[in-house]
Rosetta silent file (secondary structure, phi, psi, omega in degrees, C-alpha in Angstrom):
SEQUENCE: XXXXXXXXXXXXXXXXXXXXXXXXXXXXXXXXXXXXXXXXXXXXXXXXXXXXXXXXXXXXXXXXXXXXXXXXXXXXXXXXXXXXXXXXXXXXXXXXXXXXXXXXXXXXXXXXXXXXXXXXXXXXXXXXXXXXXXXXXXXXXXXXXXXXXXXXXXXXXXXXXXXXXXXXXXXXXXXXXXXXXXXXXXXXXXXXXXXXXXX
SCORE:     score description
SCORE:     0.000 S_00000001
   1 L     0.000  -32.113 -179.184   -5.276  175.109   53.064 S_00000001
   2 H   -54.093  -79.413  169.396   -7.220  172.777   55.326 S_00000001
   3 H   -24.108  -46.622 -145.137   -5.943  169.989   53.866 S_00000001
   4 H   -94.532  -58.193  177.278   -2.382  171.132   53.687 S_00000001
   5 H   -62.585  -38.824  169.221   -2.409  171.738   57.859 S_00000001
   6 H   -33.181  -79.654  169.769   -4.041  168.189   57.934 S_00000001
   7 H   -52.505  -28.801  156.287   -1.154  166.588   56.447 S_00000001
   8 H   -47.978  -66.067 -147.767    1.398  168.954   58.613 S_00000001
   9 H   -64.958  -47.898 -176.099   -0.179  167.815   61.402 S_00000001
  10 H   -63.345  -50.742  179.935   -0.043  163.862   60.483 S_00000001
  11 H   -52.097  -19.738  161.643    3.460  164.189   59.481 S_00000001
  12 H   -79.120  -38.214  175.986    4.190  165.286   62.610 S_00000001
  13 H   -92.662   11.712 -171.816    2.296  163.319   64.644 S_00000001
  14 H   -88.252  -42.926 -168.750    3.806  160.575   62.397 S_00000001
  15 H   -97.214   -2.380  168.181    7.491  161.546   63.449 S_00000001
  16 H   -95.300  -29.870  158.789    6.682  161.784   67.019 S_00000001
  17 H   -93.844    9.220 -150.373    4.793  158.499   67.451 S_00000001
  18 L    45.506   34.324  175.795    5.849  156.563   64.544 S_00000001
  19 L   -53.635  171.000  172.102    2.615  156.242   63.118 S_00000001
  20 L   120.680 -172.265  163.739    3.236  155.376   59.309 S_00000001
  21 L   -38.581  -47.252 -169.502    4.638  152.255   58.065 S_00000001
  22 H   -68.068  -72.714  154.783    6.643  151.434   61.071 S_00000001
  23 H    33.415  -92.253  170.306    3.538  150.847   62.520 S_00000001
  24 H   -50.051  -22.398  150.480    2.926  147.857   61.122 S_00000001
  25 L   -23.292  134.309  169.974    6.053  146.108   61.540 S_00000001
  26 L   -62.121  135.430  164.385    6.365  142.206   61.898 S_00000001
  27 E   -69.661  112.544 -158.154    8.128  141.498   65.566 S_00000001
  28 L   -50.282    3.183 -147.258   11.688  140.518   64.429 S_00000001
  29 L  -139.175   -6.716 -150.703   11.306  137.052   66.689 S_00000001
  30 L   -91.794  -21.408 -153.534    7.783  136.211   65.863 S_00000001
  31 L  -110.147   -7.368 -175.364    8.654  133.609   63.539 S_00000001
  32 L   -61.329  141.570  176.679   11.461  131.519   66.158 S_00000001
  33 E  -109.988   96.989 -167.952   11.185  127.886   66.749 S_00000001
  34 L   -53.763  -31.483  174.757   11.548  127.916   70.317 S_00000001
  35 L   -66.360  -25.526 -176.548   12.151  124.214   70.597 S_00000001
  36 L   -92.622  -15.111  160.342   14.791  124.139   68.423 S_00000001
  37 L   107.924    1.757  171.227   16.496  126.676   69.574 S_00000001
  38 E   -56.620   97.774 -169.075   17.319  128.630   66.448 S_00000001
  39 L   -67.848   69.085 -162.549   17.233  132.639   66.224 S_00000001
  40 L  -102.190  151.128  178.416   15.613  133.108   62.933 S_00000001
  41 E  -136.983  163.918 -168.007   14.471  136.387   62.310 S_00000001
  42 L  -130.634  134.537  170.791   11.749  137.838   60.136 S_00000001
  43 L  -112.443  176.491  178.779   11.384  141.343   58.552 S_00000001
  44 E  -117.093   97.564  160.809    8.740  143.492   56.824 S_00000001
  45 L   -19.604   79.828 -159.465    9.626  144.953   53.397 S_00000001
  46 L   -87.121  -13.239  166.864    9.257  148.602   53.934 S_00000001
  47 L  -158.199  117.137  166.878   10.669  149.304   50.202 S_00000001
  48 E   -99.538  131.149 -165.508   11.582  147.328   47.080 S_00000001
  49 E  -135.687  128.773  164.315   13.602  148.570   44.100 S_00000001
  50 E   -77.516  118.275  173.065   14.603  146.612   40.820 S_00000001
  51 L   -90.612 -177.015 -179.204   17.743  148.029   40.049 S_00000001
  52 L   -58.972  -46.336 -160.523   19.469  148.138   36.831 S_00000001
  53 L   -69.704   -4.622  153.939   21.928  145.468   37.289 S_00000001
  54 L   118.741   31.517 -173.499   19.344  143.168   37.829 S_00000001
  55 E   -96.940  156.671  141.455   19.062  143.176   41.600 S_00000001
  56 E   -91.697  107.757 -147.178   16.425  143.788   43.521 S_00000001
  57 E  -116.696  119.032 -152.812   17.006  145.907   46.362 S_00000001
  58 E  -105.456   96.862  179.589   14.997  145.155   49.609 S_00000001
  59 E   -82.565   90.893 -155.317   14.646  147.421   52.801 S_00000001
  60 E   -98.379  169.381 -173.623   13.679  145.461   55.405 S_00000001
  61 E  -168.770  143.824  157.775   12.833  146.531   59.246 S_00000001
  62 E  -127.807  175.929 -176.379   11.212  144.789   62.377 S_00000001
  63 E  -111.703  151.529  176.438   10.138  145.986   65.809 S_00000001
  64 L  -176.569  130.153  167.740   12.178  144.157   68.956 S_00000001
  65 L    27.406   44.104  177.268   11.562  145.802   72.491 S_00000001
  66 L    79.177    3.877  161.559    9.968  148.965   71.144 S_00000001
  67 L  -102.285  166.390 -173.493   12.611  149.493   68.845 S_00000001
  68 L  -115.997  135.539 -149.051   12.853  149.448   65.003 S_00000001
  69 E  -141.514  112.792 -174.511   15.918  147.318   63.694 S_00000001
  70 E  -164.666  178.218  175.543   16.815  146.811   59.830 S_00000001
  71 E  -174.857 -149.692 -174.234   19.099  146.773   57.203 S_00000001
  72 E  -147.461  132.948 -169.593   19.126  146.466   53.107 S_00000001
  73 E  -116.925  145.808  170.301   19.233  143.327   51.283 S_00000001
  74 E  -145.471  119.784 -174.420   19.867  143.350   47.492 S_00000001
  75 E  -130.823  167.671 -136.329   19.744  139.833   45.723 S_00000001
  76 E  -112.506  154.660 -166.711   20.190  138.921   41.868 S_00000001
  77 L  -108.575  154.624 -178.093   16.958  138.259   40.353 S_00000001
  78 L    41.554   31.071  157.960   16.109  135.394   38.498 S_00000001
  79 L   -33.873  131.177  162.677   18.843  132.831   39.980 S_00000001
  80 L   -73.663  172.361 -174.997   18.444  129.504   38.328 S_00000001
  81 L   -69.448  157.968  175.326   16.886  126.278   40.443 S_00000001
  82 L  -114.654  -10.871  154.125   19.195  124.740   42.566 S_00000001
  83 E  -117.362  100.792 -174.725   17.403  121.258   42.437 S_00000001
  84 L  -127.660  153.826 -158.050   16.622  119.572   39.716 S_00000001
  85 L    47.926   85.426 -143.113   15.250  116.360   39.087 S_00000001
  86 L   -26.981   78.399  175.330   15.927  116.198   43.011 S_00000001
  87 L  -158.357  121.843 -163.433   18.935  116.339   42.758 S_00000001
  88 E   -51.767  145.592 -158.383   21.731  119.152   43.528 S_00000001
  89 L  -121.067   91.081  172.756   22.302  121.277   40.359 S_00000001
  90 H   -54.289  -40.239 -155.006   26.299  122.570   41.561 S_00000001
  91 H   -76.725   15.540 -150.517   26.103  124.489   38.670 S_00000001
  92 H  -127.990   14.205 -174.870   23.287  126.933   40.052 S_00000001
  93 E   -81.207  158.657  163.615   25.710  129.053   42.651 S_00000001
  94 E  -122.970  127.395  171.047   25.552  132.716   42.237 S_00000001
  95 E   -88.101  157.451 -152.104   28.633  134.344   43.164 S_00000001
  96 E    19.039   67.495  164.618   27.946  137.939   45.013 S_00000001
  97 E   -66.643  -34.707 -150.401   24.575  137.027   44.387 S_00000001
  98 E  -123.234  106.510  170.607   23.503  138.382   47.713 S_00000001
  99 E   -99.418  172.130 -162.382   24.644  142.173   49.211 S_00000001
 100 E  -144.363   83.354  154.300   24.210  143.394   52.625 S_00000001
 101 E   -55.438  123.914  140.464   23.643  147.423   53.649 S_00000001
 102 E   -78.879  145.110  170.719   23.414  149.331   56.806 S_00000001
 103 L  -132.392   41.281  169.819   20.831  151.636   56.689 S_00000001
 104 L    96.023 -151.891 -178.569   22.190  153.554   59.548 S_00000001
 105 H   -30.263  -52.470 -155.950   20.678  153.755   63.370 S_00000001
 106 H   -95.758    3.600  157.715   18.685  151.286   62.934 S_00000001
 107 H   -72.228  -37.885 -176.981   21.181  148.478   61.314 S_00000001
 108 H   -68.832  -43.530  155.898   22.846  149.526   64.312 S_00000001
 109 H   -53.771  -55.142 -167.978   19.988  148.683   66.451 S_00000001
 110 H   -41.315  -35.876  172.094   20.144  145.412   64.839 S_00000001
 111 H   -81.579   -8.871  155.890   23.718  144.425   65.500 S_00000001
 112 H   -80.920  -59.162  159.152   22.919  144.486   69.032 S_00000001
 113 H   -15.370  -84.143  153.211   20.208  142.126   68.647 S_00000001
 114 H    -2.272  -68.487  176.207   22.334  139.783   66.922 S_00000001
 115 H   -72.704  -30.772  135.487   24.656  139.823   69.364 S_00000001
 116 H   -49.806  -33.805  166.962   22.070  139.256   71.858 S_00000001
 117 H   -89.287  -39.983 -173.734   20.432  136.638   70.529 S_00000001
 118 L   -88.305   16.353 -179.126   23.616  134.632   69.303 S_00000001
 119 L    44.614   97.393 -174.730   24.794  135.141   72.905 S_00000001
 120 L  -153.126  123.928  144.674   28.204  137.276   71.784 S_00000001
 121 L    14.004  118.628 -165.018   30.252  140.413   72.689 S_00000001
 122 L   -81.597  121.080  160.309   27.845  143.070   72.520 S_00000001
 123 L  -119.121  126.211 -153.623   28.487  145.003   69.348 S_00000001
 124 L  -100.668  -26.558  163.912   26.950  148.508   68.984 S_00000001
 125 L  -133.755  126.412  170.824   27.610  149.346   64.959 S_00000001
 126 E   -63.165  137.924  171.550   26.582  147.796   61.937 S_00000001
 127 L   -49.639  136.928  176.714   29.462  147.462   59.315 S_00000001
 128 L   -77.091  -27.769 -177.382   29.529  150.547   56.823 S_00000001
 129 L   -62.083  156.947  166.961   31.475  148.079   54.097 S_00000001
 130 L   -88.738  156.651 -160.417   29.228  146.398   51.796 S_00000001
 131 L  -111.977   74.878 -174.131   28.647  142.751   52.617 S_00000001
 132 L   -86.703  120.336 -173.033   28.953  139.812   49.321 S_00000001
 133 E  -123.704  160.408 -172.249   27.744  136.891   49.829 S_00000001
 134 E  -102.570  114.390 -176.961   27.718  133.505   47.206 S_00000001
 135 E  -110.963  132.094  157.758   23.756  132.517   47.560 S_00000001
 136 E  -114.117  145.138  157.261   22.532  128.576   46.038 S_00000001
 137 E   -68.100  124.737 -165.155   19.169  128.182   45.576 S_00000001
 138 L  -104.357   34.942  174.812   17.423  125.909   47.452 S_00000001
 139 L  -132.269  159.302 -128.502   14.623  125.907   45.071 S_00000001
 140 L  -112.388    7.595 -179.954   12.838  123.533   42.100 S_00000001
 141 L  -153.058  152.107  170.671   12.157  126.881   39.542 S_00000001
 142 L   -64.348  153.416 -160.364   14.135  129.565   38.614 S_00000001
 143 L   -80.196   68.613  164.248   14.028  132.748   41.422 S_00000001
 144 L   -85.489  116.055  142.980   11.737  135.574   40.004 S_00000001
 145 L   -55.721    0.362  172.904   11.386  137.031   42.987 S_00000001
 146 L   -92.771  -33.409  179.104    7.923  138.859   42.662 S_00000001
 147 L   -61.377   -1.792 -143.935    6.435  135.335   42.157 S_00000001
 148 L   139.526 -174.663 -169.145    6.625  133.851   45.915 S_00000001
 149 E   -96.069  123.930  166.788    8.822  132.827   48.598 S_00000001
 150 L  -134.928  172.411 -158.439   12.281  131.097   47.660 S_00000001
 151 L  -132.540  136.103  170.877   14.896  129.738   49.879 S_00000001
 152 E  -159.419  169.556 -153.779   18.382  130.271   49.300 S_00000001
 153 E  -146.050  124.970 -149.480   21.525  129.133   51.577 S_00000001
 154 E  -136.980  133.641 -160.824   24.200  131.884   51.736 S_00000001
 155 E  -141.351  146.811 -176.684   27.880  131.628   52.489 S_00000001
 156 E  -113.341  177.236 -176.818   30.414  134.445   53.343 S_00000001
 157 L    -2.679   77.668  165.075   33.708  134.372   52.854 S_00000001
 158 L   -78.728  -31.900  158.987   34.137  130.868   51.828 S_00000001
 159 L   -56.075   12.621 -163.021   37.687  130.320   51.012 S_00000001
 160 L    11.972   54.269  143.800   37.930  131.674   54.674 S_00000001
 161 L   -37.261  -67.222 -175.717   40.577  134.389   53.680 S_00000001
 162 L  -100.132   27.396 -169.297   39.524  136.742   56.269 S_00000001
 163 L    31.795   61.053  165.195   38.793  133.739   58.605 S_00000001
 164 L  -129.007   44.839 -178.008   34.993  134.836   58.636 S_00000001
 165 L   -81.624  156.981 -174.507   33.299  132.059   57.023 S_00000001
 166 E  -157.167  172.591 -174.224   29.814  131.614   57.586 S_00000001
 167 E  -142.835  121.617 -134.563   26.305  130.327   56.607 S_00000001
 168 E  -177.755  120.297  179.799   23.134  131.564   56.674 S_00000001
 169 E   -73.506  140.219  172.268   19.390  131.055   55.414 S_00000001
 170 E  -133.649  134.797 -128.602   17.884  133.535   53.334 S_00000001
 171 E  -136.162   45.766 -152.238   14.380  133.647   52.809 S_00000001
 172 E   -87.808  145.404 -165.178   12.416  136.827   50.607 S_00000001
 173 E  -137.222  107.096  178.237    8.782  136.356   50.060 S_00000001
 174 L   -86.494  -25.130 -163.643    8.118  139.952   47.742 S_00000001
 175 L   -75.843  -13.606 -157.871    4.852  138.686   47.372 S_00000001
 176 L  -121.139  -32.243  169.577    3.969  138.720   51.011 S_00000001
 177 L   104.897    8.910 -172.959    6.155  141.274   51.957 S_00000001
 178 E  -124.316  159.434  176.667    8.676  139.218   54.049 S_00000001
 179 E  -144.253   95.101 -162.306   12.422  138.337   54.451 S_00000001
 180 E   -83.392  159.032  158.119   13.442  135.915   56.775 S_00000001
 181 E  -132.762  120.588 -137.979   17.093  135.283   57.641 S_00000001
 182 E  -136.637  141.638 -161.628   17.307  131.890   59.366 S_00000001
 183 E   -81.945  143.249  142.899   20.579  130.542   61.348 S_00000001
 184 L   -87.114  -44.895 -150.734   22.197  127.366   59.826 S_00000001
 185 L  -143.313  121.561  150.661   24.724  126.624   62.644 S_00000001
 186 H   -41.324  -93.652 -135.296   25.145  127.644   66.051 S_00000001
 187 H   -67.329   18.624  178.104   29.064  127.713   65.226 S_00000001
 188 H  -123.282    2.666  176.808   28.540  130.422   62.812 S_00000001
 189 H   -55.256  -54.113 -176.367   27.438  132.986   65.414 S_00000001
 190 H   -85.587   14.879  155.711   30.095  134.514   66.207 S_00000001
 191 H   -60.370  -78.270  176.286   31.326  134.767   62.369 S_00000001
 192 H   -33.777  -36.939  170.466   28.343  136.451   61.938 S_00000001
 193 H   -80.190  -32.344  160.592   28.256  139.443   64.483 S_00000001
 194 H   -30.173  -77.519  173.456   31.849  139.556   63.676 S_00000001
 195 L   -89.946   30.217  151.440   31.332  140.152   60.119 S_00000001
 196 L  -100.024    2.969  178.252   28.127  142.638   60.321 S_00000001
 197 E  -105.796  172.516 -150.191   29.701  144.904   62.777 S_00000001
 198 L   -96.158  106.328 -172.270   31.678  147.586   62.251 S_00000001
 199 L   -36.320    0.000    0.000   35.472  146.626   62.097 S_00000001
């Protein structure tokens, strides 16, 4: 019984202070190269799931100004290299390689961020639509993700249909626990808050 009020008690004092996991967040900013002026941001893997279809599905969250800020990444596993013999391997894109989740309030938090940092229109809700993106690998081995850190360079809507094309580094280290997403282009900011907010 002891026990059992123990764990009430943590659980509680877990949802009132965030003790727990949140805890322990990475600061979503920590990783920014101030000289160059880029807004790269870095999360902490709070859950990873191999799904059937061969995705791996990544729940990432950071802390920014006492708040917690996330969203859900799910990328195709085992992507072939995208350079070989140094040399571009065209032949290595994955189309909807890459998906994109809110995972509520705090995706929500996030899209404010965004829009703060890419100096934009303040937008207050992350899109509810799922998000498909075409990822190439910017890397010399094929992508098991559980080995390491790979790099991959991620484009929305490129036939610019819905005039939202964009570009965007994406960076999951399972081994380490991290997943950066790193700007290519200033000129793709406002693509970007544009297509993670809520239409």
């Amino acid at each position: 019984m002891k026990i059992k009020k123990i764990l009430l008690i943590m659980g509680f004092l877990s949802s009132v202070f965030g003790f727990g996991q949140n805890n322990n967040l990475i600061e979503l900013t920590s990783k920014q190269d101030t000289e160059e002026g880029w807004q790269d941001l870095i999360f902490s893997i709070t859950k990873k799931e191999k799904l059937d279809n061969g995705f791996w599905s990544l729940t990432c969250k950071a802390k920014y100004e006492n708040q917690i800020v996330g969203l859900k990444i799910n990328i195709a596993d085992g992507i072939p290299a995208g350079i070989v013999n140094e040399e571009i391997d065209n032949t290595s894109f994955a189309s909807k390689g890459v998906e994109i989740h809110s995972i509520g309030k705090e995706s929500d938090h996030l899209i404010e961020v965004i829009s703060k940092l890419y100096g934009q229109p303040k937008s207050s809700e992350f899109t509810r639509e799922k998000l498909t993106f075409t990822a190439f690998p910017l890397n010399k081995e094929k992508a098991n993700l559980e080995n390491g850190r790979f790099h991959f360079k991620l484009f929305f809507d490129e036939n610019d249909e819905r005039n939202l094309y964009a570009e965007i580094f994406l960076n999951p280290d399972l081994k380490n626990g991290t997943v950066e997403l790193n700007e290519k282009d200033e000129e793709y900011r406002a693509n970007i808050v544009k297509l993670l907010s809520e239409k």
